[in-house]
mmCIF file of the N, C-alpha and C atoms, coordinates in Angstrom:
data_MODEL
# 
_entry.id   MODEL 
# 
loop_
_atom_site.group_PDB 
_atom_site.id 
_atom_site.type_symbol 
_atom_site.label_atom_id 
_atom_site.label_alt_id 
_atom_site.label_comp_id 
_atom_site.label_asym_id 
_atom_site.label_entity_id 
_atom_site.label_seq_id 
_atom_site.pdbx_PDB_ins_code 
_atom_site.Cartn_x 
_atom_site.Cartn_y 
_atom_site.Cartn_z 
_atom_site.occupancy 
_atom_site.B_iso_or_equiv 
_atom_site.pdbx_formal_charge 
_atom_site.auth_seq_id 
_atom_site.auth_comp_id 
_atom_site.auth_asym_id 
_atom_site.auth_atom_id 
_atom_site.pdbx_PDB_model_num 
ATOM 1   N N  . UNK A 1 1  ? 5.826   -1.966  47.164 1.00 0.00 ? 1  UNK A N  1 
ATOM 2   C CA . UNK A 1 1  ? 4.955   -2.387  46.082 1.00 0.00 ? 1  UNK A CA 1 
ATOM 3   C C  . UNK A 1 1  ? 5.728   -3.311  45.140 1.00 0.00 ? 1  UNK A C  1 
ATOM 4   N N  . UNK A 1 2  ? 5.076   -4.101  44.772 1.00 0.00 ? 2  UNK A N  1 
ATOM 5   C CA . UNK A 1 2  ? 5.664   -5.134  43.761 1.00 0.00 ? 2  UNK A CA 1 
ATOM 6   C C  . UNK A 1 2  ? 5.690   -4.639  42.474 1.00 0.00 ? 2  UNK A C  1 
ATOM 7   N N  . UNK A 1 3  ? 6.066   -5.320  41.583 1.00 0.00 ? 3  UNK A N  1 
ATOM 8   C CA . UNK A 1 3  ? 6.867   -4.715  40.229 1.00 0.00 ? 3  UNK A CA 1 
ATOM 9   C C  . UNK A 1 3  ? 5.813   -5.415  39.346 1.00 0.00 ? 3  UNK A C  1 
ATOM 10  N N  . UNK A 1 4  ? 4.940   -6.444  39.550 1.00 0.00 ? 4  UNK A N  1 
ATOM 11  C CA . UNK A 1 4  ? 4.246   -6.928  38.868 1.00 0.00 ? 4  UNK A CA 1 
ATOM 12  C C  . UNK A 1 4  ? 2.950   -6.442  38.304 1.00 0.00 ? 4  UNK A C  1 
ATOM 13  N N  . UNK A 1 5  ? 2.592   -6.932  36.778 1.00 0.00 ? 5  UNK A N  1 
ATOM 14  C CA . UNK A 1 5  ? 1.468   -5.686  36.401 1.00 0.00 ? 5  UNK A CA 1 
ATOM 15  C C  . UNK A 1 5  ? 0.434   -6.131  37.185 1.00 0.00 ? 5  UNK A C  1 
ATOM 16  N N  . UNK A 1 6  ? -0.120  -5.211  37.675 1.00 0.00 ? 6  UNK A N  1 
ATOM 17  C CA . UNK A 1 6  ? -1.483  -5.554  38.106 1.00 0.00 ? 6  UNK A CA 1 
ATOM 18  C C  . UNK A 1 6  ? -3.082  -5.030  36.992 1.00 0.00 ? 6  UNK A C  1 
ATOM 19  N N  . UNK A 1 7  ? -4.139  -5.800  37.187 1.00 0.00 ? 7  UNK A N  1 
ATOM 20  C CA . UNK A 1 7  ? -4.961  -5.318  36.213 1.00 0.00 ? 7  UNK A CA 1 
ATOM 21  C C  . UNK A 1 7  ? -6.051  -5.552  37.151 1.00 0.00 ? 7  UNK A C  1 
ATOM 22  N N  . UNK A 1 8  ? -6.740  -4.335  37.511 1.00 0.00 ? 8  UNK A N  1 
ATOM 23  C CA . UNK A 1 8  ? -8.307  -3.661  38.264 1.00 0.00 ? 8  UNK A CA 1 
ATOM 24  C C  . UNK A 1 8  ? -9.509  -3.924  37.240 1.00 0.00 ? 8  UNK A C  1 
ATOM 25  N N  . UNK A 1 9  ? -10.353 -4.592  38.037 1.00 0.00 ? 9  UNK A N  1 
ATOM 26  C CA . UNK A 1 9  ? -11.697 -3.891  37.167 1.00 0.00 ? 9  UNK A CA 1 
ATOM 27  C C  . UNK A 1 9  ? -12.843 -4.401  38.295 1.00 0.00 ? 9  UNK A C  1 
ATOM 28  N N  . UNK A 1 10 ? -13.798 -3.638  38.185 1.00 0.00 ? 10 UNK A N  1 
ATOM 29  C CA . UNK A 1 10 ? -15.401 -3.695  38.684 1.00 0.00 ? 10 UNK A CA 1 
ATOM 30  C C  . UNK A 1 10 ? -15.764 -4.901  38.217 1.00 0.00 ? 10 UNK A C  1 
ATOM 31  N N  . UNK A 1 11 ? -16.323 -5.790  39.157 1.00 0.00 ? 11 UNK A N  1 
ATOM 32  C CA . UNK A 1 11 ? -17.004 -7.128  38.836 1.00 0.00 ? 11 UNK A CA 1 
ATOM 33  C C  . UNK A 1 11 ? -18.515 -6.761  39.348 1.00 0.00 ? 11 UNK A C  1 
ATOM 34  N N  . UNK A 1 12 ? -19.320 -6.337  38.193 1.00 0.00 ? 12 UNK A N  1 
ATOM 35  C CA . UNK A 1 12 ? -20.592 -5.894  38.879 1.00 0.00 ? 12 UNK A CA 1 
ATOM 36  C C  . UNK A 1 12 ? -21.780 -7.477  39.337 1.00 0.00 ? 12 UNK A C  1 
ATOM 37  N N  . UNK A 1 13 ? -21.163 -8.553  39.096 1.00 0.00 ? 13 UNK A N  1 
ATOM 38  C CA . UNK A 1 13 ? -21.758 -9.633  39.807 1.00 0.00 ? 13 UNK A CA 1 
ATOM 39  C C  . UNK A 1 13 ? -21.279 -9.780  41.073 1.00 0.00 ? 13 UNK A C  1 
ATOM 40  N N  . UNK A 1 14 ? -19.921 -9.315  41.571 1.00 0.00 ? 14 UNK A N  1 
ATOM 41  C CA . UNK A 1 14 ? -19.574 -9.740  42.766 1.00 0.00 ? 14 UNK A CA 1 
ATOM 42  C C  . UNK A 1 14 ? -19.932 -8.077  43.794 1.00 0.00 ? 14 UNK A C  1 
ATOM 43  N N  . UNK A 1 15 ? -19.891 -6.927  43.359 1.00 0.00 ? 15 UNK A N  1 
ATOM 44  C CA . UNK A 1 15 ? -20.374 -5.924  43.375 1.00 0.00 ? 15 UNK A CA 1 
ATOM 45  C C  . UNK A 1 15 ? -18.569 -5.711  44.237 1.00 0.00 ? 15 UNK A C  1 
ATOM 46  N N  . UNK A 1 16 ? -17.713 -5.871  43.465 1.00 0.00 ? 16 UNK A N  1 
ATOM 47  C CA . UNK A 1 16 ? -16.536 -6.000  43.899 1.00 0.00 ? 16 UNK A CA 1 
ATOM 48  C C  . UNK A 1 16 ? -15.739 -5.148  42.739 1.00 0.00 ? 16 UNK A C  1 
ATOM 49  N N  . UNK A 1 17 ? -14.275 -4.777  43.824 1.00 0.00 ? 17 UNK A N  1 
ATOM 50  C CA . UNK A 1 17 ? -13.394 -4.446  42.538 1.00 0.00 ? 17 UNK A CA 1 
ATOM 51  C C  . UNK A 1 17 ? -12.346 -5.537  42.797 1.00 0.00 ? 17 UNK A C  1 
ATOM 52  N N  . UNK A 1 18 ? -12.187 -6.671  41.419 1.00 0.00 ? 18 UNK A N  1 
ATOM 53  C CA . UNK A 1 18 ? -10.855 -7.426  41.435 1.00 0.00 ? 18 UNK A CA 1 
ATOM 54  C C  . UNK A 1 18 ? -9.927  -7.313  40.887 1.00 0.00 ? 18 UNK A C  1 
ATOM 55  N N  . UNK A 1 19 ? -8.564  -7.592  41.361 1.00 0.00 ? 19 UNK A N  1 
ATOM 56  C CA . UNK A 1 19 ? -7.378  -7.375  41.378 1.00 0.00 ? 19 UNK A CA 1 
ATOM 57  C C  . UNK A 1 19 ? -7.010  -8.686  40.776 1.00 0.00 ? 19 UNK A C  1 
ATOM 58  N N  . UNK A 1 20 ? -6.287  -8.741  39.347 1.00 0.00 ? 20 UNK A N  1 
ATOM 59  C CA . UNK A 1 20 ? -5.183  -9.462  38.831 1.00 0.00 ? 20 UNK A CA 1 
ATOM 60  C C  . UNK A 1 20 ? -4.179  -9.719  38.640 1.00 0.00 ? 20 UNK A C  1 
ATOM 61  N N  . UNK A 1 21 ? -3.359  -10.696 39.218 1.00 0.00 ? 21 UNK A N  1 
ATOM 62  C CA . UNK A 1 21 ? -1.764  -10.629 38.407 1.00 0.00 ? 21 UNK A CA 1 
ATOM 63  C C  . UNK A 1 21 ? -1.479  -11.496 37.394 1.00 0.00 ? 21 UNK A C  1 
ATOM 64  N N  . UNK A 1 22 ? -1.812  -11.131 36.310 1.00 0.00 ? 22 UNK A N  1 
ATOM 65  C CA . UNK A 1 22 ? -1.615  -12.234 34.881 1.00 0.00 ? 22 UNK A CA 1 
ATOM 66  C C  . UNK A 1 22 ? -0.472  -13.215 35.187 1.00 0.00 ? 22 UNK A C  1 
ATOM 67  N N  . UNK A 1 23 ? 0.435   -12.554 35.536 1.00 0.00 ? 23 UNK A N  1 
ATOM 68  C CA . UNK A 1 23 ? 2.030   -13.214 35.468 1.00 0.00 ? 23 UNK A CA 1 
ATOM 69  C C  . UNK A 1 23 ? 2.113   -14.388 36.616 1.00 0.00 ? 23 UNK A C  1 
ATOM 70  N N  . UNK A 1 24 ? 1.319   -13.804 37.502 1.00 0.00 ? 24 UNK A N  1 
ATOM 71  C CA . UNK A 1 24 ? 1.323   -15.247 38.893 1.00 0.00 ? 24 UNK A CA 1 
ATOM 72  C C  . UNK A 1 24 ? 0.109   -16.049 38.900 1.00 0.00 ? 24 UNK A C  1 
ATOM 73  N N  . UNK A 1 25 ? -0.056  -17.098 38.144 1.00 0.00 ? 25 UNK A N  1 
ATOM 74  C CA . UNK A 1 25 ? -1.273  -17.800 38.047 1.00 0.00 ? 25 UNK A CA 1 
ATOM 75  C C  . UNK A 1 25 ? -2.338  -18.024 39.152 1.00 0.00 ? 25 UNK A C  1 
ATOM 76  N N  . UNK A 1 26 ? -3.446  -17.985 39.026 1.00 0.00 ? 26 UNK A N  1 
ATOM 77  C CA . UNK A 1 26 ? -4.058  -17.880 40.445 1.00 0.00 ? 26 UNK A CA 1 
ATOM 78  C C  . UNK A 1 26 ? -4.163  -16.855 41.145 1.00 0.00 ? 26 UNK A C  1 
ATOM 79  N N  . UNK A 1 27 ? -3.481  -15.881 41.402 1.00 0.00 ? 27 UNK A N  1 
ATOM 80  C CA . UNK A 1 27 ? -3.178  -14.582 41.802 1.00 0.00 ? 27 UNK A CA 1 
ATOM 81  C C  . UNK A 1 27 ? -3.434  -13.576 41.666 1.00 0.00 ? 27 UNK A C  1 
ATOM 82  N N  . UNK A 1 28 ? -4.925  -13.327 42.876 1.00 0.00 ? 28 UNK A N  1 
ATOM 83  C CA . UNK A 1 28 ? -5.674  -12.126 42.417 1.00 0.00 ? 28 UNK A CA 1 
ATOM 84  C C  . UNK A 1 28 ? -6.786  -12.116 44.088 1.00 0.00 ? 28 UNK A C  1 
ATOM 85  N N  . UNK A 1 29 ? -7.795  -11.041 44.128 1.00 0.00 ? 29 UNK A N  1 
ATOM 86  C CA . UNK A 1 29 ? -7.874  -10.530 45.604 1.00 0.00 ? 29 UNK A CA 1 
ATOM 87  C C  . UNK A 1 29 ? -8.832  -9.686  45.401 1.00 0.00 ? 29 UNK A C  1 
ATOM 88  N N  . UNK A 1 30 ? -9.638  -8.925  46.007 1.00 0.00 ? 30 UNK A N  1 
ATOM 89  C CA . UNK A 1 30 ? -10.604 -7.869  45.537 1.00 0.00 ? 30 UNK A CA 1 
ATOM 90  C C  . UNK A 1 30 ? -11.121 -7.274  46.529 1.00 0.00 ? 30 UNK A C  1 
ATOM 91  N N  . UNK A 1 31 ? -11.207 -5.993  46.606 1.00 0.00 ? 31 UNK A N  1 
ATOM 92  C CA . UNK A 1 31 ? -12.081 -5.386  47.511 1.00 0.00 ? 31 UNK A CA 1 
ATOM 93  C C  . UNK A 1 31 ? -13.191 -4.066  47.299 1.00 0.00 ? 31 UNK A C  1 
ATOM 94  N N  . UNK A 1 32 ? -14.108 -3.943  48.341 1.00 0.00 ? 32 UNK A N  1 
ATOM 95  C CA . UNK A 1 32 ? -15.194 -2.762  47.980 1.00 0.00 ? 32 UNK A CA 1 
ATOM 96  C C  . UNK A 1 32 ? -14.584 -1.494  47.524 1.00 0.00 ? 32 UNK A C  1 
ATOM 97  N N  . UNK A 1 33 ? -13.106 -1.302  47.446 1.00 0.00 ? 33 UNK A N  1 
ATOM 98  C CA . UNK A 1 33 ? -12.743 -0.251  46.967 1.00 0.00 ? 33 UNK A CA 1 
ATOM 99  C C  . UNK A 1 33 ? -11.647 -0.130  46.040 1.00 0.00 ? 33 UNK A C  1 
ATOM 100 N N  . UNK A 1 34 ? -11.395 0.546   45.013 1.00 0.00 ? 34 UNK A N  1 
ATOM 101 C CA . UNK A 1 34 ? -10.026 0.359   44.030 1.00 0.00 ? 34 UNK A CA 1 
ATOM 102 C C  . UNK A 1 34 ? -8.778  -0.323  44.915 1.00 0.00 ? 34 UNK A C  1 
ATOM 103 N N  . UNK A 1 35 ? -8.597  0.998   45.814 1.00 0.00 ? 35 UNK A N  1 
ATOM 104 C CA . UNK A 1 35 ? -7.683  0.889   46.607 1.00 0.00 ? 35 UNK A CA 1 
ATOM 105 C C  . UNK A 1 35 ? -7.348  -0.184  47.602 1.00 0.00 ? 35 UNK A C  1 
ATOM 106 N N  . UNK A 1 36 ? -8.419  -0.542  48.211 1.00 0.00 ? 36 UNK A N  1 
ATOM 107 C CA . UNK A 1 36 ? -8.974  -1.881  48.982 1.00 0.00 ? 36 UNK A CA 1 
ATOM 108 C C  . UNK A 1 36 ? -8.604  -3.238  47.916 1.00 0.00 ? 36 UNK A C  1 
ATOM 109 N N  . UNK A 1 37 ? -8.765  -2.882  46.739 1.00 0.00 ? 37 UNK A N  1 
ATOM 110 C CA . UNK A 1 37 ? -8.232  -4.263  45.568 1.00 0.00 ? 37 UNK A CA 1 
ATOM 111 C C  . UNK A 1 37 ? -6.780  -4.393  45.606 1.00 0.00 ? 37 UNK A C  1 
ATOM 112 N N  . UNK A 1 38 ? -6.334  -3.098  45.159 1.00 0.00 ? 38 UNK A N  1 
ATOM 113 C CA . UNK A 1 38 ? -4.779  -3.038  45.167 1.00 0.00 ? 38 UNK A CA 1 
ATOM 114 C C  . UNK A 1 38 ? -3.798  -3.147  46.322 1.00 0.00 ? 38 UNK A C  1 
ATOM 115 N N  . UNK A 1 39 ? -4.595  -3.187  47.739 1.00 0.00 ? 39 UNK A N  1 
ATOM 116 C CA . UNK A 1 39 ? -3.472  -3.318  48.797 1.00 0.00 ? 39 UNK A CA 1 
ATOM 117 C C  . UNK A 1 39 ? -3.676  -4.776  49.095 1.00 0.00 ? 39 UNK A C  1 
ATOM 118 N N  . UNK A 1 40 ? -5.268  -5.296  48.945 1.00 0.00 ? 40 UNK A N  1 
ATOM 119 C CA . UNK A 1 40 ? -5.251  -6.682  48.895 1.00 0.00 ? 40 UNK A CA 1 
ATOM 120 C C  . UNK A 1 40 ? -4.386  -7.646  48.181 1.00 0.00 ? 40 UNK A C  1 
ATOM 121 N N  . UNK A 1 41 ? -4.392  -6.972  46.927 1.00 0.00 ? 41 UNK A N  1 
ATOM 122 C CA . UNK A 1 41 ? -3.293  -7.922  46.205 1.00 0.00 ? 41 UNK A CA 1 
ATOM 123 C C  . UNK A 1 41 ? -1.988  -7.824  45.858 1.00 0.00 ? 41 UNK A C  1 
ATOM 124 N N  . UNK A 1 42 ? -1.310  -6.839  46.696 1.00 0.00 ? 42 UNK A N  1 
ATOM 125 C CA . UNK A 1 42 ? -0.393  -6.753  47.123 1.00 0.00 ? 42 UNK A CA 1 
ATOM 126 C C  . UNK A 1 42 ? 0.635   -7.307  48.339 1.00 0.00 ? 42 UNK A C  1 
ATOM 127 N N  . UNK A 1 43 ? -0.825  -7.937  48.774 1.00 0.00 ? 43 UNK A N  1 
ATOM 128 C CA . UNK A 1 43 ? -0.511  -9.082  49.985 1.00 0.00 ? 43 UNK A CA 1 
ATOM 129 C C  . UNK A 1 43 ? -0.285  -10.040 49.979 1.00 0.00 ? 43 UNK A C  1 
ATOM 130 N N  . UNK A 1 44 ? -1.171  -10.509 48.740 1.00 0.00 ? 44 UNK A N  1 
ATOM 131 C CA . UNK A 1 44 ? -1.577  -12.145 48.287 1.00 0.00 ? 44 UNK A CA 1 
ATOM 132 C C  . UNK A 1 44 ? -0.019  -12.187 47.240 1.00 0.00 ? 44 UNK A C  1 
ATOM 133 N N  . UNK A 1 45 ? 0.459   -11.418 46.583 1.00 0.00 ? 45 UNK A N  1 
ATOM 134 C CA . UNK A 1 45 ? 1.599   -11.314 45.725 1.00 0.00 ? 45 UNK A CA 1 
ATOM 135 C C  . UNK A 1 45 ? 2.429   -11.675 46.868 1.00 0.00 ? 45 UNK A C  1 
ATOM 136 N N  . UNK A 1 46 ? 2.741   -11.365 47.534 1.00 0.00 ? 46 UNK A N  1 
ATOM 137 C CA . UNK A 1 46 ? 4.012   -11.429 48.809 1.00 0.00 ? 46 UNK A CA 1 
ATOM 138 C C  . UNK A 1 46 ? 3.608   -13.098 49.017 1.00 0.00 ? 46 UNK A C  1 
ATOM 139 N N  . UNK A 1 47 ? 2.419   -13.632 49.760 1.00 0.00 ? 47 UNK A N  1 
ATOM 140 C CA . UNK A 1 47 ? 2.259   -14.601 50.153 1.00 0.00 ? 47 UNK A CA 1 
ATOM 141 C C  . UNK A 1 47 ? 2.210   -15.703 48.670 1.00 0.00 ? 47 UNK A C  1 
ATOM 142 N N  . UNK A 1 48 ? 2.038   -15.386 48.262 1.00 0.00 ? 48 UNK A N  1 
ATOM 143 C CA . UNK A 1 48 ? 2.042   -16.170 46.339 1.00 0.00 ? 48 UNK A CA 1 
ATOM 144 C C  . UNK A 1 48 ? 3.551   -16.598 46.274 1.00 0.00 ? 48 UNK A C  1 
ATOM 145 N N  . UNK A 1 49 ? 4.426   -15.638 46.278 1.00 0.00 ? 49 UNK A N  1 
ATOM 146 C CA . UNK A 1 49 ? 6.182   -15.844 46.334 1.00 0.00 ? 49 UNK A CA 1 
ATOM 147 C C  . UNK A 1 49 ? 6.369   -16.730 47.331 1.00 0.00 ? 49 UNK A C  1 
ATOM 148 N N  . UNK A 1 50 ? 5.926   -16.383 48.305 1.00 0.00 ? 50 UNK A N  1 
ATOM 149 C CA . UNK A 1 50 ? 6.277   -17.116 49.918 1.00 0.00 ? 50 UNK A CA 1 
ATOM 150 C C  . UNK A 1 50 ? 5.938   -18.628 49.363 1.00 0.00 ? 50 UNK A C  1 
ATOM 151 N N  . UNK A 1 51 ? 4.767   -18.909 48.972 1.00 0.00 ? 51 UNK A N  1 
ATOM 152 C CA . UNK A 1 51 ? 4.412   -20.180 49.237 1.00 0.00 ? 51 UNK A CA 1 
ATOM 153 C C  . UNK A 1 51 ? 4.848   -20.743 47.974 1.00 0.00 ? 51 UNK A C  1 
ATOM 154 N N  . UNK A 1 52 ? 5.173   -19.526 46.895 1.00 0.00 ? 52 UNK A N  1 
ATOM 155 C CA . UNK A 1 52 ? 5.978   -20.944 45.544 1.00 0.00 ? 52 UNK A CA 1 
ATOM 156 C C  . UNK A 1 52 ? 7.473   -21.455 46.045 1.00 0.00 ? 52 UNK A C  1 
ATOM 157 N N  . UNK A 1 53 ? 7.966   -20.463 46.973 1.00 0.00 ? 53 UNK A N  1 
ATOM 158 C CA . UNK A 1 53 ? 9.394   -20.804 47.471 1.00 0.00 ? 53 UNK A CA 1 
ATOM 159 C C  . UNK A 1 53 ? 9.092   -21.905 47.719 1.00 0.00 ? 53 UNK A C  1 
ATOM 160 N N  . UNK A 1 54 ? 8.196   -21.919 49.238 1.00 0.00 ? 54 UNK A N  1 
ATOM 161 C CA . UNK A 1 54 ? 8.326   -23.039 49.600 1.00 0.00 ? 54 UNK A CA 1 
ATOM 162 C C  . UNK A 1 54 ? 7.750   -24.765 48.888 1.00 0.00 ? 54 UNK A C  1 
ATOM 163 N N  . UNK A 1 55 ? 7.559   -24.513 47.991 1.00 0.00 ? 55 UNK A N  1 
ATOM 164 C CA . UNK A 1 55 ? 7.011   -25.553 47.378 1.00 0.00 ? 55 UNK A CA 1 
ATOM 165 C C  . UNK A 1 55 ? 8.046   -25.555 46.210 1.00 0.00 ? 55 UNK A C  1 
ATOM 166 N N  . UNK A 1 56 ? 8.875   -24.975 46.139 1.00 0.00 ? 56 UNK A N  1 
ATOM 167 C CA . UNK A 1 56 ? 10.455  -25.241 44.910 1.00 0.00 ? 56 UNK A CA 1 
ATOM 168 C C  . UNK A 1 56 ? 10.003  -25.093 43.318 1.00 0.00 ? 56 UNK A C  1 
ATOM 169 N N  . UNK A 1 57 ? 8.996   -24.070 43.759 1.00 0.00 ? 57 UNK A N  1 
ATOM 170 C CA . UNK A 1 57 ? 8.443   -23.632 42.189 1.00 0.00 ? 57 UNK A CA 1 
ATOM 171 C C  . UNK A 1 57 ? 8.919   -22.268 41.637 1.00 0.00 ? 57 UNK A C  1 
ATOM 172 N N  . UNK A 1 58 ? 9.163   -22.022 40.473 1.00 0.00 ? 58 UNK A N  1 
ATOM 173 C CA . UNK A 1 58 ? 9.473   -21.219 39.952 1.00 0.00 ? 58 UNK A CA 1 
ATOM 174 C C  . UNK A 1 58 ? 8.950   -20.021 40.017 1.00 0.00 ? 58 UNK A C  1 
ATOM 175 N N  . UNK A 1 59 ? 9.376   -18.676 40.360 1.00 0.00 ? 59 UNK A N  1 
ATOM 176 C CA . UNK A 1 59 ? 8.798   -17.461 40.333 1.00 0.00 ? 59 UNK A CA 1 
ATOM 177 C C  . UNK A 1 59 ? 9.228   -16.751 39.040 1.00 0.00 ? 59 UNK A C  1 
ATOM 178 N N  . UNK A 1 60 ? 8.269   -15.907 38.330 1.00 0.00 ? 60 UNK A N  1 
ATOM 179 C CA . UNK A 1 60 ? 8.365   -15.356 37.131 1.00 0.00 ? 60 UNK A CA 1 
ATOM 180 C C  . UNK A 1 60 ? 8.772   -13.913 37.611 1.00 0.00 ? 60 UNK A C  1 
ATOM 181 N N  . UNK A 1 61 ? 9.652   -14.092 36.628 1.00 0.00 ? 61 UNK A N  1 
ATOM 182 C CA . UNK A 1 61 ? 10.165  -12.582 36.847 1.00 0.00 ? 61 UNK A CA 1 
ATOM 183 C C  . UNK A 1 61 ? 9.155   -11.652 36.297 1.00 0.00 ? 61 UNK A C  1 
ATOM 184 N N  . UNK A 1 62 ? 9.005   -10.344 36.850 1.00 0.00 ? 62 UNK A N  1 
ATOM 185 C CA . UNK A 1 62 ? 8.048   -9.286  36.410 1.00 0.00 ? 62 UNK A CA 1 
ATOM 186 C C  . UNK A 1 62 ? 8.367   -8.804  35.252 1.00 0.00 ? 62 UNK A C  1 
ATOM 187 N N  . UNK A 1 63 ? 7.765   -8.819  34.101 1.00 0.00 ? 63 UNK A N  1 
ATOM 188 C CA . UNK A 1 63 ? 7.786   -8.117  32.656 1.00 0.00 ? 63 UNK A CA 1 
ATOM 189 C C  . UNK A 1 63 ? 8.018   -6.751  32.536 1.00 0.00 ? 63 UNK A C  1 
ATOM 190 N N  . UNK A 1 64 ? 7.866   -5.998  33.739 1.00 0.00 ? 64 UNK A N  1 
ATOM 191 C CA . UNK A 1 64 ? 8.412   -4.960  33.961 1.00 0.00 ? 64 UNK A CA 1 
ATOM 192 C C  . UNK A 1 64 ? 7.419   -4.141  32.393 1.00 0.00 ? 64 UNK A C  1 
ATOM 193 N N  . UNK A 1 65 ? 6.085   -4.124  32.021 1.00 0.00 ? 65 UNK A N  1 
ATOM 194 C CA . UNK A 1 65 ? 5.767   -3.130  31.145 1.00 0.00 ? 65 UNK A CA 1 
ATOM 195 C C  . UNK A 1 65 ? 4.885   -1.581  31.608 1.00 0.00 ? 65 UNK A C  1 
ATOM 196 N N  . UNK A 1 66 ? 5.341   -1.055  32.596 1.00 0.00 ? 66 UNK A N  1 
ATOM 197 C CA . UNK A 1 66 ? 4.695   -0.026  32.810 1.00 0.00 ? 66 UNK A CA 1 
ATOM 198 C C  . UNK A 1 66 ? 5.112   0.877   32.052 1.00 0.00 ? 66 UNK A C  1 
ATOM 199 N N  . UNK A 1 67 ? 4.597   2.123   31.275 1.00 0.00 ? 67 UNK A N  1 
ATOM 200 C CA . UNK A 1 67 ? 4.764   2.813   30.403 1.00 0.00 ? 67 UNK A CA 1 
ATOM 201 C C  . UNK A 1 67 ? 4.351   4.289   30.828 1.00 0.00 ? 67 UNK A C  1 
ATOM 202 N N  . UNK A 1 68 ? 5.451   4.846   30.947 1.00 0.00 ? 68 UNK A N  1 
ATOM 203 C CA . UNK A 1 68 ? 5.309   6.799   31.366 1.00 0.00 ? 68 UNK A CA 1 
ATOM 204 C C  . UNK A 1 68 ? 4.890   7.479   30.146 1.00 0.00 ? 68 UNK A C  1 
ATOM 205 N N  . UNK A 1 69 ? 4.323   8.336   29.959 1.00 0.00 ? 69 UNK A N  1 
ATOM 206 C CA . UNK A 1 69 ? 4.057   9.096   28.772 1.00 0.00 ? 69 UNK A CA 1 
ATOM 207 C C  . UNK A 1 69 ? 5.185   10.356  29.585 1.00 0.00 ? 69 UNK A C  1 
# 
């Protein structure tokens, strides 16, 4: 799993759940199920890195704000 925040929510126009990564522009994926969102865009994150490499663009480091109570 990647280190990057991800942010879920119900798109009741697409009757979808989409998956965000604020930090990687463009970078986001969705599926009929929470879980189905989050492994999707866990894919597109991998291939997002892959293809800024190859194009000599900068990758942002993860902000790292997850918070344990």
């Amino acid at each position: 799993m990647n280190k990057y925040e991800v942010i879920i929510y119900w798109s009741e126009e697409d009757q979808l759940y989409i998956a965000k990564v604020p930090e990687l522009p463009g970078c986001m994926a969705d599926g009929k199920t929470y879980s189905e969102a989050l492994k999707n865009v866990e894919i597109i994150v991998l291939e997002w890195i892959e293809t800024a490499k190859q194009l000599g663009r900068e990758i942002p480091k993860p902000k790292g704000r997850l918070l344990f109570a």
